[in-house]
Structures are given as C-alpha cells and as structure tokens.
N, C-alpha and C positions, 0 to 999 in steps of 0.2 A: 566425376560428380556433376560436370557443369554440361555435358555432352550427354543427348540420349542415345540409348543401347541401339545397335543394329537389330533390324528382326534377325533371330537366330543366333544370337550371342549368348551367351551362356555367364556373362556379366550381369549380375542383379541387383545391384548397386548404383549402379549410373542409369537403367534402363526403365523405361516408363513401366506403369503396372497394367498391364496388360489383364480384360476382364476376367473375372474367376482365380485371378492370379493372386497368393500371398505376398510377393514380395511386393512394398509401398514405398522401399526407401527415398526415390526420388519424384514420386508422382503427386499431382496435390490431389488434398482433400477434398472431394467434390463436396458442397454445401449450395447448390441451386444455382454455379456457376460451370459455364465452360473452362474458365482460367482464375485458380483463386492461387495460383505461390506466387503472387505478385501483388495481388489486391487484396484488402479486408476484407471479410466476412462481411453482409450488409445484416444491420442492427436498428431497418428500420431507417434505415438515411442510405441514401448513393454514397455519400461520401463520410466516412464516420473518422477519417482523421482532420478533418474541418469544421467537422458540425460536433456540438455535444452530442453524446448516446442519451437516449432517454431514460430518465430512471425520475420521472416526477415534473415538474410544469418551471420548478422555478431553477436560477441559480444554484440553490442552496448543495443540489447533488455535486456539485464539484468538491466540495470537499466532504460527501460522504464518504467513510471508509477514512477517513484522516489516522484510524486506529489501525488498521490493518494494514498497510503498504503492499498493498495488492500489485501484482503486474512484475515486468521484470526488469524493464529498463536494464538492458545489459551492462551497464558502467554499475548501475547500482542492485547488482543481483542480490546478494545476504538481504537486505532488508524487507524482502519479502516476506519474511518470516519473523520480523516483528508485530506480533498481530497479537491483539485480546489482552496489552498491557493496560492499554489508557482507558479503557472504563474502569478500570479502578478508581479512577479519581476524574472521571468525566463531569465535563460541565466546571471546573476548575479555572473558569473563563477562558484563558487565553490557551489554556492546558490540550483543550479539546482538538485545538488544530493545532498545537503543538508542530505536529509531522507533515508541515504545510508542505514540503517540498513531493515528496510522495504523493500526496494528493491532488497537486500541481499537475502532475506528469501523466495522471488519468483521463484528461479532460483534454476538451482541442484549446488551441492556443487563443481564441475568441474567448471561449467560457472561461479560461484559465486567468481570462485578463479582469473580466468583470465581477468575476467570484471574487480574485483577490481583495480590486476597487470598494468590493462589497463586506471585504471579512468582516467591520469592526459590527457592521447588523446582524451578522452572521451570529456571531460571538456573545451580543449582548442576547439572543432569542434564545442561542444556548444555553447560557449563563440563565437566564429567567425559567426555560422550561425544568433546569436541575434544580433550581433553589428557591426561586420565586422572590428576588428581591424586592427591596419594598424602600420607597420615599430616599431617605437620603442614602444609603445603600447603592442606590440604582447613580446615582451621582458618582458614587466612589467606584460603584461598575464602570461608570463610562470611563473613567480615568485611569484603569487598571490596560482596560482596552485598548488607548489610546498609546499609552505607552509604548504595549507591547507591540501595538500596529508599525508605529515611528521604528521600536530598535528592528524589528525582523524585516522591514523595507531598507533598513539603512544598511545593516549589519550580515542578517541570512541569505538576501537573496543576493549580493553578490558573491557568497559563496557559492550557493546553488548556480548560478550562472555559472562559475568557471569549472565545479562539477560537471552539469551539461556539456559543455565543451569537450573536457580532457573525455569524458566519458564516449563523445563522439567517434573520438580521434582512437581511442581504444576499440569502438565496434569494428570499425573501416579496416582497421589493420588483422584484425581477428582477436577474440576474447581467448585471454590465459588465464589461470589458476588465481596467479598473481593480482591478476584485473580484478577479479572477483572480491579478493582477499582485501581490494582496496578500497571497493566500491564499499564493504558492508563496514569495514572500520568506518571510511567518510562520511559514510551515513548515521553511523550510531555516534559518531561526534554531534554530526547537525542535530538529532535528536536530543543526544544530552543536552546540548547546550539550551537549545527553545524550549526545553519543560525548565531547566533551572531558571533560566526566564521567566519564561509564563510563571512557575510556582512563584515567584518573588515577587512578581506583580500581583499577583492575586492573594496571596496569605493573610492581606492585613485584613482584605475585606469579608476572606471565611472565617477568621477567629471573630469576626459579629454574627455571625450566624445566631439565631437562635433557635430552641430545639424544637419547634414545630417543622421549621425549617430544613432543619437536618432529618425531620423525619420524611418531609416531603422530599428530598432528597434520594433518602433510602427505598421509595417506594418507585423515584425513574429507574432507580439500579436494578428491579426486580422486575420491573417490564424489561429492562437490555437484558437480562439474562435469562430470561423467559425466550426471547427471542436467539438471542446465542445458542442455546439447549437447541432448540428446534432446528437453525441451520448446522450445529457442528457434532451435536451428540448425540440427538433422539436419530431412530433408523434402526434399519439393519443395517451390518457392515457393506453387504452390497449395496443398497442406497447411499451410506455415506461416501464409498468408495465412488460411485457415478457422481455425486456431489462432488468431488473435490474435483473429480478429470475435466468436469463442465466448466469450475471456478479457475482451472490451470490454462484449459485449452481459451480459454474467452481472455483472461489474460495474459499470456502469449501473444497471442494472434493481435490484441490490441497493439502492438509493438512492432509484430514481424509481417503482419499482415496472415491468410490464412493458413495453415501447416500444411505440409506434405502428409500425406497417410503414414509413411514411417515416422515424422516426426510427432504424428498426433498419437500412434502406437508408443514412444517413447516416453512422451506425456504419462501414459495410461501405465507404462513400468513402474514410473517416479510410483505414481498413485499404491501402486502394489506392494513396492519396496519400503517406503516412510513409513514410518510407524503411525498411527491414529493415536492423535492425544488429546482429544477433543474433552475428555472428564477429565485431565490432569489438567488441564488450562481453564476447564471452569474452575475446578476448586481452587485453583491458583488466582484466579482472578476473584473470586468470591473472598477468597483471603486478604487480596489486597485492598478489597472493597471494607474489610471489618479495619483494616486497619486505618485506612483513613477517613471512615467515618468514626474510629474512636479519635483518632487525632484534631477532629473537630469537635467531638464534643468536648474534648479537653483544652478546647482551642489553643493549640499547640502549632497552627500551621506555620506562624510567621518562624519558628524556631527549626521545624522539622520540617515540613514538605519538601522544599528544593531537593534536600540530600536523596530524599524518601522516592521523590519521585525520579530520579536519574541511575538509581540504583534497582531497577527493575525487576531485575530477574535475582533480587537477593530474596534469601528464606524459599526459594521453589526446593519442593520434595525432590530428592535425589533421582529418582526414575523422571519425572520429568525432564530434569535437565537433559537426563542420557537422551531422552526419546527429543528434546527440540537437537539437541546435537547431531542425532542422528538424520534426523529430518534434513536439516542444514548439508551436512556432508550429501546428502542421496540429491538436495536439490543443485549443488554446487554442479554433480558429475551431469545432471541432468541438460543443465546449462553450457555445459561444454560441450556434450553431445549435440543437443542442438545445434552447438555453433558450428562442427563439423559439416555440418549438413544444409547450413542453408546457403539459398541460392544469391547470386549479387544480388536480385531487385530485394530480398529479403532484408539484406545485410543494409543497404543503403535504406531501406526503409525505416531500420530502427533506428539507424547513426542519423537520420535526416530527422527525422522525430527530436532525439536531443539535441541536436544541434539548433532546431525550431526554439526548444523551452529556454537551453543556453542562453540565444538571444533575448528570449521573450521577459527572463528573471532579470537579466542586465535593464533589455528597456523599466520592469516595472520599477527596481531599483533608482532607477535616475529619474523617474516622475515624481515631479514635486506634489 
C-alpha cells in the first residue's frame, strides 16, 4: 500500500492509476493539484489548516454547525451523526453551542481560540435573534451566559483536551472498531453533559418568556427549517445523493487532507449504501420543536428541559431509528476502510490536527 506498482504489475492496489485506468485505490484525487494525498484541498486559502475556511466575514462561522458535528476527527468518529437534534430547542442560550467541542475541531486553532474568547457575544446575539430579550431579561441573559462560559472553561474543555490527546495517539497507531465505539460514547457524554448544563442555566430565564416572544420564536424555527428542507430533503435523490458525497468528501479531506480516487470512490459507496432520512429527521425535529415550544408556553422549562434535552433521540418513529442506525453502522465500516488505505502524511495529518486542538482546549482551559 505504501509502495507504488511497477509498470507491468498486475497489482492494483498499491499501484498509481494510470490514465483511462479504473483502478484509484492508491492514487490521489487530482482537484488542480499535482500532489494532493498529502495536502488540503485549497478552499480559497494556501494553507486552510491555519487559516479559517471562509464561510462569512466574522468569527462567528466557527461555531456554525455547533448542531451538526460535521467532519470526522478519527478519535471522535459516531458523532458525526449527531446532526438536526439541537434546533429543536435552538437559541436556548447556552444550548445552541452546547456541542462546542465539535465545532471546535472545524476551525484552525487561530479561529478556534478567538471564537471561544468570543463565545459569551456569540451566545447572547443568539439568544436575542430566537427570542428577542428585552430590559431585565437581557441582564439575567448575561448571567445565564456567564455561568455556563466559567463551568465549560473550567470543566469541558479539559475533558476535550485529554479527548484530543488519547484520540491522537489512537489515529498514529491505526483506528479499530473499538476506537470508534469509544470516541462516539465520549462524545455523546460531552454532549449530554453541556445541554444538561446549558438547560439548567437557561430554564429560569425561558419560563419568562412571554407569548409574543415565544411566537417570535417560532417564526426563527420556520426559517431553520425552511432552510433544512432545501439542503437535506428538497431534490431529486441524485441531487441529494451528490449533496451528501460533496458534504462527506469536504469533510474528510478537512482532516486527512485531500482523498485518493479510491478513497473518494469509497466516500461515494457510503453515499449509496445509508439510507436517506432526510424527511424522518425533519419531522423528527419539527416534533421536538412542538414539544418545547409547548414546554415553554407551559413554562415548564426550569422542571423539564434538562432531562428533555439530554434525551434526544427518545419518542423518534421506529424507522427512523433503524435508518440513523443503519446510517451509523455504514459510516463506522466506512471509516475503517478509510483507515486501511491511508497514506503516512495522511495518517499524521489528522493525529497532528488533534493533537494541535488537545493542546489548544488545555491552553484555553488554563486562561484566566
């Protein structure tokens, strides 16, 4: 695998792809490079594991997607597929970046440091664009903020640092079943644990809501899911099929640097083989969206959120669960395949990557 083919060998596996040739197992993906299984994709920047990617002017894209845990960060593989629970109750102040470590891991270690620095402005513009606080309200926002800023500085991130770490030392060595198995338990801890947070800090100050409030509310919900609709459901299945391989392969490659042609074919099996649940997870999410806007109007949060929110995937339709399961299992096999096949600069590319953030969760943890 690490050796190219002799002309004349009759090995297709190890051997470059030769033009007009199908076999890509070990050749890269030309994308406007003479050498890309060692370097990024350029995204617009020479260098895009230094520089943020551009997705807008300010900070604030670093923690876009804080709902989805896009990407694959090999230590923390399952978690990719936590996607489309948190607008359920988005804008829940602290709720919203909840899944800060994820979103962490998207971003160069520059952007990753300032966005943090930046969360608690972050949070309150979130907090105001879903509810519209008002006078003293906006006071007990910033307090809610504050809070949850101090425990997930004090408390999260140096979990998430020693995550990074072991998670390093697992790519280096090569990723197993078991790795996988561990990354997404660890991570669905960090997650429960920062919504049961986030909800407890914020509950006191949604049972004030009032119902103008909660209507304005309801109406950012039906812009995010207006938008949802159009990237995961509206299409033909071959559109949305090319949507996901572009969303797979761009996050990927943010990790490994850019794929081999077999690996970016491999990619495109995943695509083929998961099932699309793109309407089970709207109505899923629209579900959880009635339920806690009834839970506010009954201002109920200080009693019920925490639990409500940690428990996420309770009351899903029975097919759904089969098809997130299923999805899960096809990305797990996916990821191991991968792993077979990539090259050292690959391998050290992603372990170099978390062992960067490791560090980088440790320093923000220790600044006062």
């Amino acid at each position: 695998m690490s050796t190219p083919r002799k002309r004349g060998s009759t090995d297709v596996m190890s051997s470059p792809r030769k033009r007009g040739s199908t076999d890509v197992m070990s050749s890269p993906r030309k994308r406007g490079s003479t050498d890309v299984m060692s370097t990024p994709r350029k995204r617009g920047s020479t260098d895009v594991m230094s520089s943020p990617r551009k997705r807008g002017s300010t900070w604030a894209p670093a923690f876009a997607g804080a709902t989805k845990f896009r990407g694959w960060a090999p230590a923390f593989a399952g978690a990719t597929k936590f996607r489309g629970w948190a607008p359920a109750f988005a804008g829940a102040t602290a709720v919203r970046v909840a899944a800060l470590a994820a979103t962490l891991l998207l971003s160069s270690c520059s952007v990753t440091r300032i966005a943090y620095n930046n969360a608690d402005v972050y949070l309150r513009w979130q907090a105001n664009h879903y509810f519209d606080f008002q006078s003293e309200q906006s006071e007990e926002l910033d307090r809610s903020v504050a809070a949850f800023a101090a425990w997930h500085r004090a408390t999260a991130l140096p979990q998430y640092a020693r995550l990074g770490e072991e998670a390093a030392a697992r790519m280096l060595r090569g990723v197993r079943r078991e790795d996988l198995d561990w990354s997404y338990d660890a991570v669905r801890a960090q997650i429960r644990e920062a919504l049961g947070t986030a909800a407890r800090d914020a509950a006191g100050l949604l049972d004030q809501l009032s119902p103008e409030q909660i209507s304005h509310f309801e109406r950012r919900l039906a812009e995010e899911n207006r938008k949802f609709a159009k990237e995961q459901v509206q299409g033909t299945m071959e559109e949305r099929h090319k949507r996901r391989v572009e969303r797979n392969l761009e996050r990927l490659e943010e990790w490994f640097g850019a794929l081999g042609e077999a690996q970016a074919a491999r990619v495109r099996l995943y695509s083929t083989r998961a099932p699309f649940s793109g309407e089970m997870r709207d109505r899923d999410r629209k579900r959880r969206q009635a339920e806690f806007v009834a839970m506010l109007r009954a201002r109920e949060t200080a009693r019920r959120l925490a639990p409500w929110a940690q428990d996420w995937e309770a009351g899903r339709e029975p097919a759904y669960v089969e098809a997130s399961r299923a999805t899960h299992t096809e990305y797990v096999e996916l990821l191991l395949d991968l792993d077979r096949t990539l090259s050292a600069e690959q391998r050290e590319h992603a372990a170099a990557r978390l062992k960067r953030y490791g560090t980088l969760f440790d320093s923000l943890a220790r600044q006062p």
